[in-house]
N, C-alpha and C positions, 0 to 999 in steps of 0.2 A: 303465718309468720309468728313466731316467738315473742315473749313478751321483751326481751330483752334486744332486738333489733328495733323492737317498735319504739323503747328509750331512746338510743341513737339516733333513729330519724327523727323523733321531739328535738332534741336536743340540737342537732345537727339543723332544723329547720328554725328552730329559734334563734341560731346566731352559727353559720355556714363556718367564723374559724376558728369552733373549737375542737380543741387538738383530740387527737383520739387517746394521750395521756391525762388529759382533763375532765375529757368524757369517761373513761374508765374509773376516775377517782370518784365520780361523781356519783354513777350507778354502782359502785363497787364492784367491779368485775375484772379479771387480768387483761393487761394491755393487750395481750396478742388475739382474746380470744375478741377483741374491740375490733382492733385492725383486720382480724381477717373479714367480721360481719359486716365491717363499713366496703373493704372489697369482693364481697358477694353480691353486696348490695346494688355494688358499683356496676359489676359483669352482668348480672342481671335486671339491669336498666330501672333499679326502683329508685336509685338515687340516680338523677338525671346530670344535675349540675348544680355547681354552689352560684351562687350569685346573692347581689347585693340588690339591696331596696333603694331606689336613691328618691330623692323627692326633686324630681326636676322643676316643680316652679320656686325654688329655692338655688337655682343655678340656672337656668333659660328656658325664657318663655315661648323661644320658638315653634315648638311642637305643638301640635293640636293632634289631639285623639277622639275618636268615635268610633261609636256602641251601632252597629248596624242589625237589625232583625230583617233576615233571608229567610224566607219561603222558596222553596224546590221541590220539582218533581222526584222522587228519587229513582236511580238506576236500576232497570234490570239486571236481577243478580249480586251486585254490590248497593243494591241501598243508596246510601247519604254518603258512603267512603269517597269515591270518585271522585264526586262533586268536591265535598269537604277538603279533601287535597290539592285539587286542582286551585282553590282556593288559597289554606293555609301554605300554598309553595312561594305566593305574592310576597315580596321585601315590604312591603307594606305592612301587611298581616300581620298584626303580634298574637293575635291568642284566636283560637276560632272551635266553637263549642256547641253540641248535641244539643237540642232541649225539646221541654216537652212544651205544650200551649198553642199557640196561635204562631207560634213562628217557628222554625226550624232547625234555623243556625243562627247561635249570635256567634258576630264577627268584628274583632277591636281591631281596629286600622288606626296608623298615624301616619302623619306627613307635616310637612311644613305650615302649609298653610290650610284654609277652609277651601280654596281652591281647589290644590293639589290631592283632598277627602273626596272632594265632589266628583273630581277627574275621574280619579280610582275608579270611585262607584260609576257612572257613569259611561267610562270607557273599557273597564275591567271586570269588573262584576256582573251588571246588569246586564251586558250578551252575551255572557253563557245560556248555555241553549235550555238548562232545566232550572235557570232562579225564575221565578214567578215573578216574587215582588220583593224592594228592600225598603224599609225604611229607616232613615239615619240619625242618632241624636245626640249630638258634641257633645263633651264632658267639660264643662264648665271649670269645675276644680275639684280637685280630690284631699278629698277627708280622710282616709280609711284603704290601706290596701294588707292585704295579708294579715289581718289582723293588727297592721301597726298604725297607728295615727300618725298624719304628718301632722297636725296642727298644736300648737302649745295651748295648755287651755288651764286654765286656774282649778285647783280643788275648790269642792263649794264649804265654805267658813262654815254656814247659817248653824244654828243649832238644833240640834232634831227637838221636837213638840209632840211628847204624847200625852193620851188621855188622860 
């Protein structure tokens, strides 16, 4: 990919609505040759979708989210795909991802309640026929996603002290 696609997608992933006349001003480069890169980008799925960061314990508290570690056997022939989809197809599932270490697949799930997580895993996860083991661990409250803080936090005053 070009150095000049890869501005775009900074820019475009820093803040989804800026215009591709903004962007262009920005990087110095002609509008058109902006807008065709943002839709090549488009057709060939490297820009997936714009979306927004919202911080929902600043609008309701209802949701509860959890970080689940799956262990699975993996499939003949397909590996972890199978399984992993069979999975990430759940209205549950927000994000469901490869890793390396002691577990397999981490898997973000939400739902209403600590109930409705436990259901999930319990009734939907856990028999399928190749998860070994899960273990699940709520998200208390988030600090930090994508690089942005939701928290307001003071700069520090102090005065630096050297030698």
């Amino acid at each position: 990919m070009d150095g000049r696609k890869m501005q775009i997608l900074e820019l475009l992933k820093e803040d989804a609505r800026r215009t591709a006349d903004l962007i262009a001003t920005m990087i110095d480069a002609p509008l058109e040759d902006v807008k065709q890169a943002i839709a090549e980008m488009e057709q060939d799925h490297i820009i997936v979708k714009y979306a927004t960061v919202v911080n929902w314990s600043k609008v309701e508290d209802d949701k509860v989210t959890a970080l689940i570690e799956v262990q699975i056997t993996p499939e003949r022939g397909r590996g972890f795909e199978g399984i992993a989809e069979r999975i990430y197809l759940y209205p549950e599932v927000k994000s469901v991802y490869l890793m390396s270490g002691a577990y397999d697949l981490l898997v973000e799930v939400q739902g209403k309640t600590l109930k409705d997580v436990a259901s999930f895993v319990s009734n939907k996860l856990s028999p399928i026929d190749a998860v070994l083991s899960t273990k699940t661990f709520f998200v208390l409250k988030k600090y930090k996603q994508d690089g942005i803080i939701f928290e307001e936090h003071e700069d520090d005053h102090r005065l630096l002290i050297s030698p």
